[in-house]
C-alpha positions, 0 to 999 in steps of 0.5 A: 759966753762973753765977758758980761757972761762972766761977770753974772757967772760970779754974781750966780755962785755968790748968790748961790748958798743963800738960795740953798738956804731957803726953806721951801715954805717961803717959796711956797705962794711963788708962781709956776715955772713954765719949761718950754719944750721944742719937740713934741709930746713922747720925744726924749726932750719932752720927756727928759722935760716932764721928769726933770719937772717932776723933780724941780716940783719937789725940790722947790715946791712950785708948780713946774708945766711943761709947754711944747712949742713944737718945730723948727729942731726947737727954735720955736721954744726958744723964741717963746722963751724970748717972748716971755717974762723975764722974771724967773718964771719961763726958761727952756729945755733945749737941745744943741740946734736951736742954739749951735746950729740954726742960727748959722743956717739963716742970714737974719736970725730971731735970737742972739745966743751970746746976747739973748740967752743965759745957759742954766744948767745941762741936763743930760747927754743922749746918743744916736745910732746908724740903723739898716734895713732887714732889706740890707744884706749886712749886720755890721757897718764895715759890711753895710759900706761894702754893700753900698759901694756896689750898689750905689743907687741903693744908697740910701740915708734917711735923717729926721729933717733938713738942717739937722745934726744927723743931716750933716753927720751923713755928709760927714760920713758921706766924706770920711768913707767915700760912699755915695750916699743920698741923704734923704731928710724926713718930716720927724722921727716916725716917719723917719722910723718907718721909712727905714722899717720899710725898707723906703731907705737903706739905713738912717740916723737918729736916737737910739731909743727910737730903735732899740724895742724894733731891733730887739724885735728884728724889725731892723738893725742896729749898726754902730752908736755915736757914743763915747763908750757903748751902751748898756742896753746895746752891749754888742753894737760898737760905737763909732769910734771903735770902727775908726769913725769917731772923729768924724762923726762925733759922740753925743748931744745933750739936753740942757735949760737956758733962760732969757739973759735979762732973768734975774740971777738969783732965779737962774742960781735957784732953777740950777741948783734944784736941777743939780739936785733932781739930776742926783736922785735915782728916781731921775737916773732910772727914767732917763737911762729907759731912753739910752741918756746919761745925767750931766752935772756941770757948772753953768759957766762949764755948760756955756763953754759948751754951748760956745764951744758946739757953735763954733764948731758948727759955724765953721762946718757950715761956713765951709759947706755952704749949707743955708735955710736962706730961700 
């Protein structure tokens, strides 16, 4: 992330092989690692979290628990994270807002991401989808747009909350295809869910494993996927690229582990190459891909230039926009 960043980059690969190394025995007696987790229990980040800990229990033979620190798209795991130990025993599975996106949201923010957080491992991609009402006379995305533009008060978009990516990805399509949209934001997924199955919205935004059971059951309908490519389970949905709306939209998000920058290196090279190694199992595999997520192997300096990368992007939109939580 900066040049300190850096510099602990070389000392983690060099401590690297000698933690690889270590028997499992000799870890044995070491305390239990706590995941702090910002979405509630059953979400696809808890449960990406309970089966990577499941994994990382194995592989280093430690008690691994999953705590949930629910709110604010996350932050509020991260700031548990900050109020722990330091001592390679606490990290966080997040995904991209608590770290991209609000601490571009308030003028005064708790953590610094460059200076506070130390990136460990990415963990997955997941993909979100854009969904209709059975309300909607339509079954594709062309057809939906039509559909809103002559019936504008209509228009409705839910998202799962105010300051959210899929809240600003609505403006963004709002913009690419000049429909008049009224992005309604929701209290969380469920109600999210439910509004769109009721017809209360016309479509919504959010993970497309929230849909797909109700789609396959006719409760709704699933339009196009914000994915690079589309998904197994969805054969026929097209993505967002292929209708010409990839750039402004995006692709995925991702779930990944950060841990406080003051941990000692040679904890974070440990949590980073036993996730490298759960994220290589088919049992892993198999449990993620019933939620639409796809394991992501990368470096860690790799997933902080990701990190750098999602933030910069963010600052500037939001920069432009003028979008702020400031009251």
């Amino acid at each position: 992330m900066d040049r300190n960043r850096r510099s602990t980059a070389k000392r983690l690969l060099a401590l690297g092989a000698a933690i690889a190394g270590m028997p499992i025995w000799a870890r044995a007696a070491a305390p239990p690692i706590t995941l702090h987790v910002g979405f509630p229990a059953g979400g696809i980040p808890d449960i990406v979290a309970r089966s990577l800990a499941e994994g990382l229990q194995k592989a280093l033979g430690r008690p691994i628990v999953v705590s949930n620190r629910t709110g604010a798209g996350g932050q509020l795991a991260v700031q548990a994270l900050m109020n722990s130990a330091a001592d390679g025993t606490h990290f966080a599975v997040t995904t991209p807002a608590a770290l991209t996106i609000r601490p571009h949201l308030y003028k005064t923010f708790p953590y610094s991401v460059s200076k506070d957080l130390m990136p460990v491992t990415a963990v997955c991609d997941y993909f979100h989808a854009l969904v209709i009402s059975n309300n909607v006379p339509a079954t594709s995305l062309p057809a939906f747009l039509e559909w809103c533009k002559a019936n504008p008060d209509q228009a409705t978009i839910g998202t799962p909350g105010a300051g959210t990516s899929l809240q600003f990805i609505a403006e963004m399509l709002t913009a690419q295809t000049g429909v008049p949209f009224r992005i309604i934001p929701y209290k969380g997924g469920p109600a999210l869910t439910q509004a769109v199955v009721s017809g209360e919205v016309a479509a919504c935004l959010n993970i497309v494993s929230n849909f797909t059971v109700l789609n396959k059951a006719g409760r709704l309908k699933i339009l196009a996927v914000l994915a690079p490519r589309r998904l197994a389970d969805l054969p026929d949905t097209p993505t967002f690229e292929e209708l010409g709306l990839g750039a402004a939209v995006g692709q995925a998000e991702w779930i990944g582990v950060v841990a406080n920058a003051s941990t000692p290196a040679k904890d974070v090279v440990e949590l980073h190459l036993a996730t490298q190694k759960v994220l290589a199992t088919e049992a892993f595999k198999e449990r993620i891909a019933q939620y639409q997520c796809l394991p992501t192997l990368m470096s860690t300096q790799e997933f902080g230039s990701v990190i750098k990368k999602s933030s910069d992007y963010w600052s500037a939109y939001l920069r432009n926009s003028g979008f702020s939580l400031d009251s």
